[in-house]
PyMOL Python script that loads the backbone (N, CA, C, O; Angstrom):
from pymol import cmd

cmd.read_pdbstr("""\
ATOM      1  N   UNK A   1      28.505-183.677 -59.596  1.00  0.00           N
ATOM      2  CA  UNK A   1      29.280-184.239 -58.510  1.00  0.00           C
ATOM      3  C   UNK A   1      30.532-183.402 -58.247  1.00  0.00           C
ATOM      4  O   UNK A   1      31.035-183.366 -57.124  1.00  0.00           O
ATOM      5  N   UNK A   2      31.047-182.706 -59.321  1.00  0.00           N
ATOM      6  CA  UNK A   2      32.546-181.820 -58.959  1.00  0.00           C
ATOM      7  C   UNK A   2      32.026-180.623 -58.242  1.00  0.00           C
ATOM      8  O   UNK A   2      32.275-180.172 -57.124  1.00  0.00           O
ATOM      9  N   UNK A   3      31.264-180.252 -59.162  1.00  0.00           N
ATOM     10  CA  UNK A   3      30.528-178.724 -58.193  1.00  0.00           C
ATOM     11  C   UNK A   3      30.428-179.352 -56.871  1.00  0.00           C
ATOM     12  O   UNK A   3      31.139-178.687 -56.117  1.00  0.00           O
ATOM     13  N   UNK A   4      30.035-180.047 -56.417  1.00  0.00           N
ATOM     14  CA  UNK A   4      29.506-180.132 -54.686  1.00  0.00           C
ATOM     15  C   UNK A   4      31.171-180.644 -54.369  1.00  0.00           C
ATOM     16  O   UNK A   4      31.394-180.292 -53.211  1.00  0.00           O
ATOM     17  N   UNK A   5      32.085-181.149 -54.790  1.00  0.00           N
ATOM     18  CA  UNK A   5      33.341-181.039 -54.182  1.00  0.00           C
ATOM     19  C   UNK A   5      34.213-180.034 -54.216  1.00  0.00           C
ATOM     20  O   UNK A   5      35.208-180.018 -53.491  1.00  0.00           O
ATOM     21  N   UNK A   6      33.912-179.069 -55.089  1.00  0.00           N
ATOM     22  CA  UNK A   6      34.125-177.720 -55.511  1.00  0.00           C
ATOM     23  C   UNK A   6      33.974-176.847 -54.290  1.00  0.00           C
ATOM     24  O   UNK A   6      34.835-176.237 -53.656  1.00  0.00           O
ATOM     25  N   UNK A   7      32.509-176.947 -54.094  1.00  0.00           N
ATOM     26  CA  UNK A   7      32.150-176.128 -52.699  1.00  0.00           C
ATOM     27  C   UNK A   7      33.018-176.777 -51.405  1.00  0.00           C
ATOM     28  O   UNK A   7      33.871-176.222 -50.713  1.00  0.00           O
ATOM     29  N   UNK A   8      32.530-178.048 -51.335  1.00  0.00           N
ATOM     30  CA  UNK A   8      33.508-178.835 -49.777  1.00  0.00           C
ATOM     31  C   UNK A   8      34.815-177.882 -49.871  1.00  0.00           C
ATOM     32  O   UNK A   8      35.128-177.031 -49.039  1.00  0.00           O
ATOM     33  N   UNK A   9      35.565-178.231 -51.155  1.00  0.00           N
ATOM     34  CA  UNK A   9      36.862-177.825 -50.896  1.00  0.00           C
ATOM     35  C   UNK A   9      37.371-176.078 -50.975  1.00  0.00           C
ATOM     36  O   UNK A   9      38.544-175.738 -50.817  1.00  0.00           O
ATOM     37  N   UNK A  10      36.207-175.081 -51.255  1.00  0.00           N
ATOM     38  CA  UNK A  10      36.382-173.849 -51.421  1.00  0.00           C
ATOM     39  C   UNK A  10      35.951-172.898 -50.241  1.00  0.00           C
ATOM     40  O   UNK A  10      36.454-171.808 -49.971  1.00  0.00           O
ATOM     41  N   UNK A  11      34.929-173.528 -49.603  1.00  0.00           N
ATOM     42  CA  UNK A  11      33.911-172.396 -48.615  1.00  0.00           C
ATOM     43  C   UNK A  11      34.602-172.078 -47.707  1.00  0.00           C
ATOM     44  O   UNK A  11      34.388-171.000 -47.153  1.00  0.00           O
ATOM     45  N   UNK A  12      35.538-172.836 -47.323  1.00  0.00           N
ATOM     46  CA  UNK A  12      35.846-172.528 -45.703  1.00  0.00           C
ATOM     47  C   UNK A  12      37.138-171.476 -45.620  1.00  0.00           C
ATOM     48  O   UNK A  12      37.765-170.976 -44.686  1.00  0.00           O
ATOM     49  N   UNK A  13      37.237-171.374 -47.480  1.00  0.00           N
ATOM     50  CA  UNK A  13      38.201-169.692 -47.524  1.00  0.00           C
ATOM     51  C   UNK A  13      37.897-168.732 -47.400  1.00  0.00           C
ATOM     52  O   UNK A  13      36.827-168.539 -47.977  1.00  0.00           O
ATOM     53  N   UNK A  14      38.325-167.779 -46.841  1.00  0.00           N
ATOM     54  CA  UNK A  14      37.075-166.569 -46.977  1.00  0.00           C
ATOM     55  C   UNK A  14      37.704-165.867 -48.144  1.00  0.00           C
ATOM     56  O   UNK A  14      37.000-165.184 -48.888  1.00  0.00           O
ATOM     57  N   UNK A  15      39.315-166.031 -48.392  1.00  0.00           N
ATOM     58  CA  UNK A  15      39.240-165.532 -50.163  1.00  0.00           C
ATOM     59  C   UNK A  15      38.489-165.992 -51.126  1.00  0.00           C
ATOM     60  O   UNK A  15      38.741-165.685 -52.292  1.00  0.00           O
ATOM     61  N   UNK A  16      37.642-166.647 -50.866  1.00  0.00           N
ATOM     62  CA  UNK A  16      36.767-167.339 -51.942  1.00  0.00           C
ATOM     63  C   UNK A  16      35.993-166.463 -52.461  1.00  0.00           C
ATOM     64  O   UNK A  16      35.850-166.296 -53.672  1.00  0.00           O
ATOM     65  N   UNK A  17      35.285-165.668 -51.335  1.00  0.00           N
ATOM     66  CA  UNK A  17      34.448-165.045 -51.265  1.00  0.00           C
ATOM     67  C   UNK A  17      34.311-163.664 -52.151  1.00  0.00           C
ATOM     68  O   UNK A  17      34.922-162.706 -51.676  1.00  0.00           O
ATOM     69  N   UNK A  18      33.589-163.433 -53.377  1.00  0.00           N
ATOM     70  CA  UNK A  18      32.897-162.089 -53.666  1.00  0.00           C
ATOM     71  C   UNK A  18      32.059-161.324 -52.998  1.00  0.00           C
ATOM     72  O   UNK A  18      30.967-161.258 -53.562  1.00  0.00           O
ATOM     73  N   UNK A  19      32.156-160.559 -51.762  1.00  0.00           N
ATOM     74  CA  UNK A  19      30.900-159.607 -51.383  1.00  0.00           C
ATOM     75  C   UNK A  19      30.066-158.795 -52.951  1.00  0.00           C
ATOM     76  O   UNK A  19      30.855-158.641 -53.883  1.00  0.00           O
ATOM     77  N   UNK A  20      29.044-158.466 -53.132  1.00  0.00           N
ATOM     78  CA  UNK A  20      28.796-158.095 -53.863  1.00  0.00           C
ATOM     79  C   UNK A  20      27.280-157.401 -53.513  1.00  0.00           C
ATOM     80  O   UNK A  20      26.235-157.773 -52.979  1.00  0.00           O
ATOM     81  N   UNK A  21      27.774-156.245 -54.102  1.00  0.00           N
ATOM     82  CA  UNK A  21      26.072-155.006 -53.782  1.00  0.00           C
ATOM     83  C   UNK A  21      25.711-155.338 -55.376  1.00  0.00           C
ATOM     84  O   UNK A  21      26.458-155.541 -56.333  1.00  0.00           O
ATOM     85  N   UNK A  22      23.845-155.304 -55.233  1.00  0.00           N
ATOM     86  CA  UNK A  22      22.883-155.038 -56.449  1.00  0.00           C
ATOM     87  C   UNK A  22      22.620-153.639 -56.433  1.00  0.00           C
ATOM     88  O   UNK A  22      22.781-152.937 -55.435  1.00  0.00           O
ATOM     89  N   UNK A  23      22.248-153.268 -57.446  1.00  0.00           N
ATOM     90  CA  UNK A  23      22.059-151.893 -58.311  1.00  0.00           C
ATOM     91  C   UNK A  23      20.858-151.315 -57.373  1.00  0.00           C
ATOM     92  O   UNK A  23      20.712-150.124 -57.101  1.00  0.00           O
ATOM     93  N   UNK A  24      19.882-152.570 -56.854  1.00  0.00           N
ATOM     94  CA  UNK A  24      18.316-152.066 -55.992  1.00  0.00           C
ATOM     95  C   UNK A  24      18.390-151.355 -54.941  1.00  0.00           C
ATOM     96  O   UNK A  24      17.580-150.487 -54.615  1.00  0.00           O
ATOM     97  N   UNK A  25      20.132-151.939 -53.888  1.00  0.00           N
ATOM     98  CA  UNK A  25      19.901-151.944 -53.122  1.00  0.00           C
ATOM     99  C   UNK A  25      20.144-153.397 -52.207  1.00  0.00           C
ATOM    100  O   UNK A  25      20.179-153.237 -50.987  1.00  0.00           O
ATOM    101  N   UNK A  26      20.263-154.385 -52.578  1.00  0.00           N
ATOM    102  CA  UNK A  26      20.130-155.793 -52.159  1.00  0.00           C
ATOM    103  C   UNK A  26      21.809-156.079 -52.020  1.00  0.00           C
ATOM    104  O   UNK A  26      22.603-155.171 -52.268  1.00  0.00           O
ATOM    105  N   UNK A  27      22.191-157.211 -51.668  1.00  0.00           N
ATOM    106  CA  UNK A  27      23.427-158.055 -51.451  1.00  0.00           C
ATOM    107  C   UNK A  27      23.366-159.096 -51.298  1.00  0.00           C
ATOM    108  O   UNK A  27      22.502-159.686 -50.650  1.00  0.00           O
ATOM    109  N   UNK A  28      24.811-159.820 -52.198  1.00  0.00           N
ATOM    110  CA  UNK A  28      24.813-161.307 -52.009  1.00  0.00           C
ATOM    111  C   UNK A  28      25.985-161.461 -52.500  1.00  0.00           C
ATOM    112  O   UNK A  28      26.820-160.563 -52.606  1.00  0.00           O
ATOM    113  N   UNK A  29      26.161-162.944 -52.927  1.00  0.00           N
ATOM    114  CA  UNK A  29      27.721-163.390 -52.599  1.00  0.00           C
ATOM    115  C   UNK A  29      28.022-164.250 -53.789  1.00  0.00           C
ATOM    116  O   UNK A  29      27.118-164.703 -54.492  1.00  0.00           O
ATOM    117  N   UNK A  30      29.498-164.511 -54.052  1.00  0.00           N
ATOM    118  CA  UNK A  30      29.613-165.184 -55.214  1.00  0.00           C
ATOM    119  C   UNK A  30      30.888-166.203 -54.844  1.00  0.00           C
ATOM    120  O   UNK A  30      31.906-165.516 -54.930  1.00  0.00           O
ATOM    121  N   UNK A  31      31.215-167.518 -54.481  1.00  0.00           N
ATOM    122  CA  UNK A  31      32.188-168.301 -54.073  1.00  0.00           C
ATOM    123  C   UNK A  31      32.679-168.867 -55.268  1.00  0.00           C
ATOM    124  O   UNK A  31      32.064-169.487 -56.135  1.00  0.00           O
ATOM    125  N   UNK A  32      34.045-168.527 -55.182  1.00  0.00           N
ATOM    126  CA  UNK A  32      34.969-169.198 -56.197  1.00  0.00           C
ATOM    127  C   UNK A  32      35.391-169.852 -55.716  1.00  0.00           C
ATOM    128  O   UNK A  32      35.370-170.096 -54.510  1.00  0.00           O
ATOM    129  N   UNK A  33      36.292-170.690 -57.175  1.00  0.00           N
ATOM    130  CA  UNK A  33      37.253-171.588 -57.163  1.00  0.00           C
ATOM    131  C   UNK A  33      38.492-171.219 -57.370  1.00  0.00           C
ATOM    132  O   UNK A  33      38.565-170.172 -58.014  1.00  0.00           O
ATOM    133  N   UNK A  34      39.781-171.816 -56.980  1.00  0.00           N
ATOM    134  CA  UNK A  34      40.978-171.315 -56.610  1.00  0.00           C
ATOM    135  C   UNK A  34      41.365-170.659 -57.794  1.00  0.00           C
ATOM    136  O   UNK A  34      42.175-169.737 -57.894  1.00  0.00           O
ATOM    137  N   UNK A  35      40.343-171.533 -59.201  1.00  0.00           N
ATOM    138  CA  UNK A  35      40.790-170.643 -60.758  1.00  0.00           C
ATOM    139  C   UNK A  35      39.996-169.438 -60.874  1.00  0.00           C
ATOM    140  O   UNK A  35      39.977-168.796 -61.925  1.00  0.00           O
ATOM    141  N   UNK A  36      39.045-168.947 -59.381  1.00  0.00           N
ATOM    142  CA  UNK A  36      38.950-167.740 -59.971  1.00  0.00           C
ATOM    143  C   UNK A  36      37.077-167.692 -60.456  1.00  0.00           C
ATOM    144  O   UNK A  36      36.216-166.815 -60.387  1.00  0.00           O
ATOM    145  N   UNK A  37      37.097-169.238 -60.978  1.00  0.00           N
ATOM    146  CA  UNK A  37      35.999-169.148 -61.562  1.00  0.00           C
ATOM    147  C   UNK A  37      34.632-169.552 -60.807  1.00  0.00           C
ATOM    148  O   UNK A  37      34.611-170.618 -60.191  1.00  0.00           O
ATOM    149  N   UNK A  38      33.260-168.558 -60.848  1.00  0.00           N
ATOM    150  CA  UNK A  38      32.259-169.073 -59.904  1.00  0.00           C
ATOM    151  C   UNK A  38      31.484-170.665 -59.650  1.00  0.00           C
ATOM    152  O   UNK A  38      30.961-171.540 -60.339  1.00  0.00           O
ATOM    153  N   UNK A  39      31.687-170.487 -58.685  1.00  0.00           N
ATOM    154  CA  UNK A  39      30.589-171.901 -58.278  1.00  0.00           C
ATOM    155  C   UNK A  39      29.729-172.004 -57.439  1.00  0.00           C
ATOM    156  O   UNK A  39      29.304-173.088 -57.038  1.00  0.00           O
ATOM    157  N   UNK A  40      29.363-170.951 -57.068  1.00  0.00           N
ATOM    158  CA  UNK A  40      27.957-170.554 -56.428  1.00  0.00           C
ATOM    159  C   UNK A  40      27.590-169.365 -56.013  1.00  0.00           C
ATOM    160  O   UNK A  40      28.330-168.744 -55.250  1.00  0.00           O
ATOM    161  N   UNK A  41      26.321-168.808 -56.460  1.00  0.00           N
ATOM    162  CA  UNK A  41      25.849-167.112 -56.035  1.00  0.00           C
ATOM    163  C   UNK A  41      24.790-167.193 -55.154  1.00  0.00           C
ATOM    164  O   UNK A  41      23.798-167.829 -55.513  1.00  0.00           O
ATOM    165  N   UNK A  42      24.810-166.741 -54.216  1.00  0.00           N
ATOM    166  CA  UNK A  42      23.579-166.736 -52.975  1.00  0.00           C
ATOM    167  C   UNK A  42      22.370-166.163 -53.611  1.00  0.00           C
ATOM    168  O   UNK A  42      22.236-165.928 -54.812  1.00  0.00           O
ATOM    169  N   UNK A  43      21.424-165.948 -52.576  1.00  0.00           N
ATOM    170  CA  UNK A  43      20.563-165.066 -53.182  1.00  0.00           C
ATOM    171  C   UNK A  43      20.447-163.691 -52.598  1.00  0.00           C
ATOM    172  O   UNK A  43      21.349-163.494 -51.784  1.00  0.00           O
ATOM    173  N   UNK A  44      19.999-163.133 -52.679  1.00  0.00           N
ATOM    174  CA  UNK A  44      19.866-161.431 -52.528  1.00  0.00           C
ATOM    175  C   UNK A  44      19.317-161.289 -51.164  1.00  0.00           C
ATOM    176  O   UNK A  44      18.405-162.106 -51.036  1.00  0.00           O
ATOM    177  N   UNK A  45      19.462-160.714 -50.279  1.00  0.00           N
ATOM    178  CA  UNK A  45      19.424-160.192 -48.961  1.00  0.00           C
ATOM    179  C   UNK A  45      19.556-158.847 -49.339  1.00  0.00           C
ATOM    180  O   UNK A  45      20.050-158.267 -50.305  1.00  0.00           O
ATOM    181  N   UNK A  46      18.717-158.359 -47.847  1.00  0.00           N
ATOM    182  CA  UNK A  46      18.179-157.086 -47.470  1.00  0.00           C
ATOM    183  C   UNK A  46      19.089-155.912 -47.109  1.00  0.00           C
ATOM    184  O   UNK A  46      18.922-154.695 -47.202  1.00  0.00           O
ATOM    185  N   UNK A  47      19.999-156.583 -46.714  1.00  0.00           N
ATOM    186  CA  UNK A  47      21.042-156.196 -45.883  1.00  0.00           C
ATOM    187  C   UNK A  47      22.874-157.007 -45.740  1.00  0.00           C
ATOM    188  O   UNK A  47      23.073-158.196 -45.987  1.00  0.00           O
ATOM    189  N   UNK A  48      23.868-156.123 -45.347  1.00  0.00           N
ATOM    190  CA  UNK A  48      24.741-157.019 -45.121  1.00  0.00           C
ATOM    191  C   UNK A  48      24.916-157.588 -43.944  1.00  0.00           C
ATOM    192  O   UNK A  48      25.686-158.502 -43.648  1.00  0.00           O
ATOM    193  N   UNK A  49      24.299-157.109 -43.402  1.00  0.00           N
ATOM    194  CA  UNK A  49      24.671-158.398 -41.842  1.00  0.00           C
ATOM    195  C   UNK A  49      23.756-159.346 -42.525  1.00  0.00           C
ATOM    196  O   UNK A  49      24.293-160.362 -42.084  1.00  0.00           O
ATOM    197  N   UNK A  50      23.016-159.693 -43.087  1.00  0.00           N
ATOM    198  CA  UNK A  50      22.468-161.041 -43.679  1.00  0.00           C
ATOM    199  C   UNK A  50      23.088-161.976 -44.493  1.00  0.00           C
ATOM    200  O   UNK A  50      23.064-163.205 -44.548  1.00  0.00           O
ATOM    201  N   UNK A  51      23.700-161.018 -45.168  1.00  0.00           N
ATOM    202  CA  UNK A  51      24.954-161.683 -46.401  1.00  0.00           C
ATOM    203  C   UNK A  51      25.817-162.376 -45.698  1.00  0.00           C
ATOM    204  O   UNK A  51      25.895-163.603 -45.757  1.00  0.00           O
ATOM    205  N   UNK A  52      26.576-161.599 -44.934  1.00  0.00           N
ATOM    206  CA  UNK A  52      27.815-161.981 -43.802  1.00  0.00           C
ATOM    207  C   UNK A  52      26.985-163.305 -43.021  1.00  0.00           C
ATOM    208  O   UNK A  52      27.243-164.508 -43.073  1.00  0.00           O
ATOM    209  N   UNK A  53      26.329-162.867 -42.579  1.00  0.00           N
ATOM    210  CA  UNK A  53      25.633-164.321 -41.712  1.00  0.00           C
ATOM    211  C   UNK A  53      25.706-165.540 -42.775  1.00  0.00           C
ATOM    212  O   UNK A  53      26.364-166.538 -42.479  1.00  0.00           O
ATOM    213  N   UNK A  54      25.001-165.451 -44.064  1.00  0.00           N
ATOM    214  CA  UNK A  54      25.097-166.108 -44.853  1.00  0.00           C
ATOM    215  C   UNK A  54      26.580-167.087 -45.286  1.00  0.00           C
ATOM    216  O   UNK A  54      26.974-168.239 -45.466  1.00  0.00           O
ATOM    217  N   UNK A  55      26.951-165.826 -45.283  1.00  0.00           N
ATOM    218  CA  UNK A  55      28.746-166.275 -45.712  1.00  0.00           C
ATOM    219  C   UNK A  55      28.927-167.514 -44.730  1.00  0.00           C
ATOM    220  O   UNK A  55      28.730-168.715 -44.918  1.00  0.00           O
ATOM    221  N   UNK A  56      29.485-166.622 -43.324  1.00  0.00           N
ATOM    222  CA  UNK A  56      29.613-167.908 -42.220  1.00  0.00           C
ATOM    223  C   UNK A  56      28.694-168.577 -42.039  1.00  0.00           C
ATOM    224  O   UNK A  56      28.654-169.113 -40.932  1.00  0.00           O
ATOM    225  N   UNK A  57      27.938-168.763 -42.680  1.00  0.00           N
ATOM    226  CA  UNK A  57      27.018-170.392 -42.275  1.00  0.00           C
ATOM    227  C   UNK A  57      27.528-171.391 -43.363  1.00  0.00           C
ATOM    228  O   UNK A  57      27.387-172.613 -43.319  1.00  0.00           O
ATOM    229  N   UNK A  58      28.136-170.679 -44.336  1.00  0.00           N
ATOM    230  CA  UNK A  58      28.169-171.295 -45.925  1.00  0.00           C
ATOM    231  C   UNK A  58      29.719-172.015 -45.199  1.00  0.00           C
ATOM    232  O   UNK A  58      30.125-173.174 -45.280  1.00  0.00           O
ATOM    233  N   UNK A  59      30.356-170.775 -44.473  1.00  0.00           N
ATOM    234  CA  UNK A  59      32.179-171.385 -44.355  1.00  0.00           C
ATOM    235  C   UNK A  59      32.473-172.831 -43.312  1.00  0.00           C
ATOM    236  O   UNK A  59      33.332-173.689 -43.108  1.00  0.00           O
ATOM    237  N   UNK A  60      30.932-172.346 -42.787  1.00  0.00           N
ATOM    238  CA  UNK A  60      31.199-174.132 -41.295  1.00  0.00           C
ATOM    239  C   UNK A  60      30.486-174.776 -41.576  1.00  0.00           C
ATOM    240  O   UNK A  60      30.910-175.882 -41.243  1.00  0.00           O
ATOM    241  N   UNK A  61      29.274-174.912 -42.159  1.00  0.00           N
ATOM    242  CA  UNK A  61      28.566-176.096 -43.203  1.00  0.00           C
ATOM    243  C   UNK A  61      28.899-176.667 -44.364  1.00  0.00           C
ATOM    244  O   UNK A  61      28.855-177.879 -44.575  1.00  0.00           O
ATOM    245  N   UNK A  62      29.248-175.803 -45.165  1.00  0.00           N
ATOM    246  CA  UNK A  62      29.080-176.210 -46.709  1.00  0.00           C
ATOM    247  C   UNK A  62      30.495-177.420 -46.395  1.00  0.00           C
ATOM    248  O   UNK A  62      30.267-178.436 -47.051  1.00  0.00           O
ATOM    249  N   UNK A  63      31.338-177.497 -45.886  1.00  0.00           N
ATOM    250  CA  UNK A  63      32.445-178.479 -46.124  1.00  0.00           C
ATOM    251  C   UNK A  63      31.744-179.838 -45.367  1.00  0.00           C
ATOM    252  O   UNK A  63      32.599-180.677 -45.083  1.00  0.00           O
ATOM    253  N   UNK A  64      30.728-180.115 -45.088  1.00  0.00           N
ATOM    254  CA  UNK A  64      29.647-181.346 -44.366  1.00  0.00           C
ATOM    255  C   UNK A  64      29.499-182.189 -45.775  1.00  0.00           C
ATOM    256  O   UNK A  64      29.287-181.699 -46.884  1.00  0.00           O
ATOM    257  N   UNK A  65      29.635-183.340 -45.504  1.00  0.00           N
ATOM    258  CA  UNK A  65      29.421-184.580 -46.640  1.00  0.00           C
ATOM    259  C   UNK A  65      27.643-184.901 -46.088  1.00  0.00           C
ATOM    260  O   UNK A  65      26.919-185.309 -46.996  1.00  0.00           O
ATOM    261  N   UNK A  66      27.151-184.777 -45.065  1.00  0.00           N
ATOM    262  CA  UNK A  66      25.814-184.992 -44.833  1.00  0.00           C
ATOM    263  C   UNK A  66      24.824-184.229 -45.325  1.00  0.00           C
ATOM    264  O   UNK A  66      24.773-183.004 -45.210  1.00  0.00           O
ATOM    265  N   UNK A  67      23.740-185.163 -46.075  1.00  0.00           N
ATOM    266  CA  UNK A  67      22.520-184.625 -47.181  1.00  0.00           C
ATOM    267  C   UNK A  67      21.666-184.291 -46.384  1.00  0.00           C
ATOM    268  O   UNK A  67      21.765-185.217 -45.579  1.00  0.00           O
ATOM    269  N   UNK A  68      20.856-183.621 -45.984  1.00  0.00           N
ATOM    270  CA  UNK A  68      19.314-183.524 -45.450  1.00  0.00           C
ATOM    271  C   UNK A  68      18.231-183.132 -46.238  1.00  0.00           C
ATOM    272  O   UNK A  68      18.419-182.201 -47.021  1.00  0.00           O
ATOM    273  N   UNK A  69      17.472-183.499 -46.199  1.00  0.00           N
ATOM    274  CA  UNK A  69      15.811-182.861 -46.374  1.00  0.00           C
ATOM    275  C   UNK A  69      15.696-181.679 -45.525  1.00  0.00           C
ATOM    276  O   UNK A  69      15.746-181.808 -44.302  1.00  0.00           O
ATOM    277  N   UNK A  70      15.475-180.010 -46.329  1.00  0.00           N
ATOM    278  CA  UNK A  70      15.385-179.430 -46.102  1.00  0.00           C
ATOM    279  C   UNK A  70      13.903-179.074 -45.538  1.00  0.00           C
ATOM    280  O   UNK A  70      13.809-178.186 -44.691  1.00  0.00           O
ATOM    281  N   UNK A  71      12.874-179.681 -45.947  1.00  0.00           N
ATOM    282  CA  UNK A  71      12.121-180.007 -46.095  1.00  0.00           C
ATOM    283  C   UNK A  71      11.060-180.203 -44.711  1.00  0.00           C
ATOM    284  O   UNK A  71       9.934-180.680 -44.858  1.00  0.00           O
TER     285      UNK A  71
END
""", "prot")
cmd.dss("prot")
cmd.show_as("cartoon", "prot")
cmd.util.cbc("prot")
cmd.orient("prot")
């Protein structure tokens, strides 16, 4: 339950944000907390305009109290 208030209250920083390149070739992202410490890593994309897209979808959603079925 803290982790998901963790995110509400972190995403919509963009200092939150770790950009981060893989060794393959790939990219993804790592959102902290104001201590610094992680609370969520994306998954690996092809590219960085995917990451970045990623990011801003994470910075105007993730602060939503509404659950869905992804499904």
């Amino acid at each position: 339950m803290y982790g998901v208030a963790s995110v509400q209250k972190n995403c919509a920083l963009d200092q939150r944000y770790d950009q981060l390149n893989a060794v393959d070739g790939g990219c993804y992202f790592n959102l902290k907390a104001g201590n610094h410490q992680v609370i969520g890593t994306s998954s690996m994309f092809p590219d960085t305009a995917q990451r970045d897209a990623a990011i801003a979808a994470t910075m105007s959603c993730g602060v939503s109290t509404e659950v869905r079925n992804a499904g």
